[in-house]
C-alpha positions as CSV (number, residue, x, y, z in Angstrom):
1,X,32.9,113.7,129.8
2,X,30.5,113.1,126.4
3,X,34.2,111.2,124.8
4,X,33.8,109.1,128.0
5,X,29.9,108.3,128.0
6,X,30.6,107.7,123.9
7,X,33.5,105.3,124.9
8,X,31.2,103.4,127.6
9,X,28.3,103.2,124.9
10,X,30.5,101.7,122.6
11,X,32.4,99.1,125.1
12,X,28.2,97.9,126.5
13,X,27.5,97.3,122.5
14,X,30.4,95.6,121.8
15,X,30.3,93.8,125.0
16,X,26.5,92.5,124.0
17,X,27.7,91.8,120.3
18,X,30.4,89.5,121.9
19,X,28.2,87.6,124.3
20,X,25.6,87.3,121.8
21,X,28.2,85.8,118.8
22,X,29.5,83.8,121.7
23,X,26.3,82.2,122.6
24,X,25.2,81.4,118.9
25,X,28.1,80.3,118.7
26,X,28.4,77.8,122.1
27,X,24.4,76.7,121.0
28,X,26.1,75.8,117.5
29,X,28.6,74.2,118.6
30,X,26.2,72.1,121.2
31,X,23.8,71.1,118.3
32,X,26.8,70.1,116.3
33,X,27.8,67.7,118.7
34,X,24.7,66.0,119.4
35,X,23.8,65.2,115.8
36,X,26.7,63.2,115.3
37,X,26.5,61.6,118.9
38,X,22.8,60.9,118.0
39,X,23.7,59.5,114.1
40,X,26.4,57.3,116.0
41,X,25.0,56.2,118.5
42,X,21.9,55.1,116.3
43,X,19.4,56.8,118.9
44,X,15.9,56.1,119.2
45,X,15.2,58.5,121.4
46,X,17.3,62.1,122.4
47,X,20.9,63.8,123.1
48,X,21.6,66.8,124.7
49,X,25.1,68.6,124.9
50,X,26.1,71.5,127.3
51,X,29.6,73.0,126.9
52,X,30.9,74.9,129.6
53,X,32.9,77.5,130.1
54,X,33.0,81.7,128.8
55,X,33.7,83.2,127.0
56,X,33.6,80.0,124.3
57,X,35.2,81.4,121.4
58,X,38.0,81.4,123.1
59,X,38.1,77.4,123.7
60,X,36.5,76.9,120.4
61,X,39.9,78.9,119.1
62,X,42.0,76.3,120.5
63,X,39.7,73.7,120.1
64,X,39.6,72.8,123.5
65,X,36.8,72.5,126.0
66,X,37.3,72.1,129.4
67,X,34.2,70.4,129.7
68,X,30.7,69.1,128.3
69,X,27.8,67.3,129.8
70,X,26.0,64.7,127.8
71,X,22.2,63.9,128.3
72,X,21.2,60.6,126.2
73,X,17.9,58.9,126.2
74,X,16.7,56.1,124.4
75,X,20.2,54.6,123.9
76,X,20.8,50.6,122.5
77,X,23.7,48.9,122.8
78,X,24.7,45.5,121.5
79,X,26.1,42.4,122.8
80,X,26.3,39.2,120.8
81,X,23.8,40.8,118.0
82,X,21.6,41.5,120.8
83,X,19.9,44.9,122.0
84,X,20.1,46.0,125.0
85,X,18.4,49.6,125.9
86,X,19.4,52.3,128.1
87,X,16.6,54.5,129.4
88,X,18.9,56.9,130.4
89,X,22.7,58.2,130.0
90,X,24.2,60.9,131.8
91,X,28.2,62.1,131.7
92,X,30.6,64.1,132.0
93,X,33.1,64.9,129.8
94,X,36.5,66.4,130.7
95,X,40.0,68.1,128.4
96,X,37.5,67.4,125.3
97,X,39.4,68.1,122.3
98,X,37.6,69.3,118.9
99,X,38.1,68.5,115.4
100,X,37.6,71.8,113.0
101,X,33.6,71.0,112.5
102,X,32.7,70.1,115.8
103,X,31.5,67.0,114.7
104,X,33.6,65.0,116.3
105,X,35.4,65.4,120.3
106,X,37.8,63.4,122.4
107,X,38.0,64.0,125.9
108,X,40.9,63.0,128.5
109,X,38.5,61.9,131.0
110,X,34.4,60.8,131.2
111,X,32.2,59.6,134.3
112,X,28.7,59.1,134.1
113,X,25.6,56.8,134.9
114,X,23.0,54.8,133.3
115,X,19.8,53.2,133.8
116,X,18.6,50.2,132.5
117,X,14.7,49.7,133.4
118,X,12.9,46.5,134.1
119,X,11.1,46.3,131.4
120,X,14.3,46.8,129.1
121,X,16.2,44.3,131.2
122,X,13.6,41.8,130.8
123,X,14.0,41.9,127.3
124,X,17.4,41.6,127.5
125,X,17.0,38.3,129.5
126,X,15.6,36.4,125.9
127,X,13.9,34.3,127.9
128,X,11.0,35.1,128.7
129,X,11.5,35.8,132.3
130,X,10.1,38.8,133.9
131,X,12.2,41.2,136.3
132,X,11.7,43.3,139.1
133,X,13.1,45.1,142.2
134,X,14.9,42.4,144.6
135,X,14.2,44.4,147.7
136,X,17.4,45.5,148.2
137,X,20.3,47.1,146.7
138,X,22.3,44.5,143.9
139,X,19.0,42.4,144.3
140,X,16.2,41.7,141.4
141,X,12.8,39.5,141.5
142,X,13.0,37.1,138.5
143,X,9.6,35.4,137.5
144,X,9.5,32.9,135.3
145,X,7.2,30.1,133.5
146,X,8.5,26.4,132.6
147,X,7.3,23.4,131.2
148,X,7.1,20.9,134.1
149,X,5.2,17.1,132.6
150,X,3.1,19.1,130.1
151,X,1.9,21.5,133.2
152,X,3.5,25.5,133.3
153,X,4.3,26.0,136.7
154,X,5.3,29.6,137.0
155,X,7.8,30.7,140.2
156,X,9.7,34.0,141.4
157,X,13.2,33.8,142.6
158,X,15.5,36.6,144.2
159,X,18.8,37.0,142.0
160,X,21.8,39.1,142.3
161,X,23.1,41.3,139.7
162,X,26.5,41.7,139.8
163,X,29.0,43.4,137.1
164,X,32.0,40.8,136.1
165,X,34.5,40.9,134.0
166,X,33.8,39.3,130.6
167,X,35.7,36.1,129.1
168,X,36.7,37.2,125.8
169,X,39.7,38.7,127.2
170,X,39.1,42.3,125.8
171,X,38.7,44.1,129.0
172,X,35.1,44.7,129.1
173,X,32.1,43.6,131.1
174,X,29.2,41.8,131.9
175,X,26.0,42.2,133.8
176,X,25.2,38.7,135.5
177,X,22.2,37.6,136.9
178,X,22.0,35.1,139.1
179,X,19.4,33.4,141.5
180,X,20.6,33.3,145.0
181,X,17.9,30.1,145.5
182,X,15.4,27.9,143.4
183,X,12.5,26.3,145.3
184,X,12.9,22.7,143.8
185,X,9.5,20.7,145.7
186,X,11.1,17.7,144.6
187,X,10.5,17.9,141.3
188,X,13.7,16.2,139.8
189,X,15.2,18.9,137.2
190,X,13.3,21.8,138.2
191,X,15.9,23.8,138.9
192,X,18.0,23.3,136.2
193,X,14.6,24.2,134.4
194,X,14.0,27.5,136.2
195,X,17.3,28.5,136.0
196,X,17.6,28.1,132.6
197,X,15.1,30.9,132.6
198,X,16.1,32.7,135.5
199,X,19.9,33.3,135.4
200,X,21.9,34.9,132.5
201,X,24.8,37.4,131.1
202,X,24.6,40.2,129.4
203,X,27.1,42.2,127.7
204,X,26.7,45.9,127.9
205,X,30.3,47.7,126.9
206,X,29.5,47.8,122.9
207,X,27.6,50.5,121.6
208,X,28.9,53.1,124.5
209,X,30.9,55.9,123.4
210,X,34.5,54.4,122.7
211,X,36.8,54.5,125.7
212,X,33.6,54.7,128.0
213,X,33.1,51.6,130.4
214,X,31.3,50.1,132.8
215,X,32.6,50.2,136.3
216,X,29.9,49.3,139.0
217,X,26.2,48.6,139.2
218,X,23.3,49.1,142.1
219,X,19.3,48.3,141.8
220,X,16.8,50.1,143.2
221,X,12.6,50.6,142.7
222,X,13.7,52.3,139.6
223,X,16.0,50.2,137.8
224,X,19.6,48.9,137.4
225,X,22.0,51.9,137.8
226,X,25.5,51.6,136.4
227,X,28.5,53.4,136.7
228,X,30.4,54.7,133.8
229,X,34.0,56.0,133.3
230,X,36.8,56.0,130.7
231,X,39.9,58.0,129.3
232,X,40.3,59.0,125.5
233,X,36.4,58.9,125.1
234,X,35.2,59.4,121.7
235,X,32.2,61.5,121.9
236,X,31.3,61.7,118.5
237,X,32.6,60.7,114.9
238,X,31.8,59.0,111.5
């Protein structure tokens, strides 16, 4: 009966050993991954990674994870030398694959979201032009200033903002805004004016993790929320 208690001891120990080497090692692993998604991705603001799955050592063994959560804040991407920032990034990683450092991971499938803010997305409009919540879903409030006969007259439209598919036959995509109607009170040109202010494009696919891609967009009081998936995502790398 004493061999027996002697035996249990020993398998609790070793048990605790094990889950504590695999947790330092999982939280190593984690921080690993989101310093080189952070230096990558050129991040302003934060990443967080959480690889799931025990025991770990086991998938960090055969180098494969079954699958990893990303948490990215403050991320910019570029479109035509221009920045466009992400408040938020959120996905989900699937079949990731792991190079010997974890410094680096390549997953068989990703979905995620993203939100783009007013305030960010009227900086990416380089116009000038202020944006806001449309109202309803797919819909923003544009406001605007032009020069009208050496007066400013300022107006508001209602735009949609739709997702196309870009021109430069690559595959990738385009956030366009567009307003649905300009108020032109007979003032010859003003529309072309306002809209000149009011409606643009803006690419949004470079600066993602490679093989991640834009597939749908909604608005609400918040923001612009997009939709993200992809195959053979790069999560990380030099």
């Amino acid at each position: 009966m004493r061999f027996l208690r002697v035996v249990v001891i020993i398998g609790v120990v070793l048990g605790a050993i094990f889950v504590g080497v695999d947790r330092w090692a999982v939280s190593y692993a984690e921080n690993r991954l989101a310093d080189r998604i952070q230096a990558r991705q050129g991040l302003a603001g934060s990443s967080e990674v959480d690889i799931h799955g025990f025991p770990f050592l086991t998938q960090a063994l055969s180098r494969d994870l079954d699958q990893v959560d990303l948490k990215l804040r403050g991320v910019e991407v570029m479109a035509d030398g221009r920045k466009t920032r992400l408040s938020e990034l959120d996905a989900t990683f699937r079949g990731v694959t792991l190079n010997g450092d974890y410094s680096r991971g390549t997953a068989k499938t990703a979905k995620g979201t993203a939100l783009i803010t007013y305030g960010d997305l009227s900086a990416a409009s380089q116009t000038g032009a202020s944006l806001s919540y449309g109202g309803a879903p797919g819909k923003v409030k544009v406001t605007a200033g032009v020069d009208v006969l050496g007066r400013t007259l300022t107006r508001s439209v209602v735009s949609t903002i739709t997702l196309e598919d870009a021109k430069d036959g690559k595959g990738g995509k385009i956030v366009r805004v567009r307003a649905e109607e300009v108020p032109g009170e007979g003032i010859p040109g003003l529309e072309k004016l306002v809209r000149k202010k009011t409606d643009f494009d803006r690419g949004l696919d470079s600066g993602l993790p490679a093989g991640l891609h834009l597939s749908a967009l909604t608005s609400d009081e918040t923001g612009v929320h997009l939709t993200l998936d992809g195959s053979n995502v790069v999560m990380a790398g030099s």
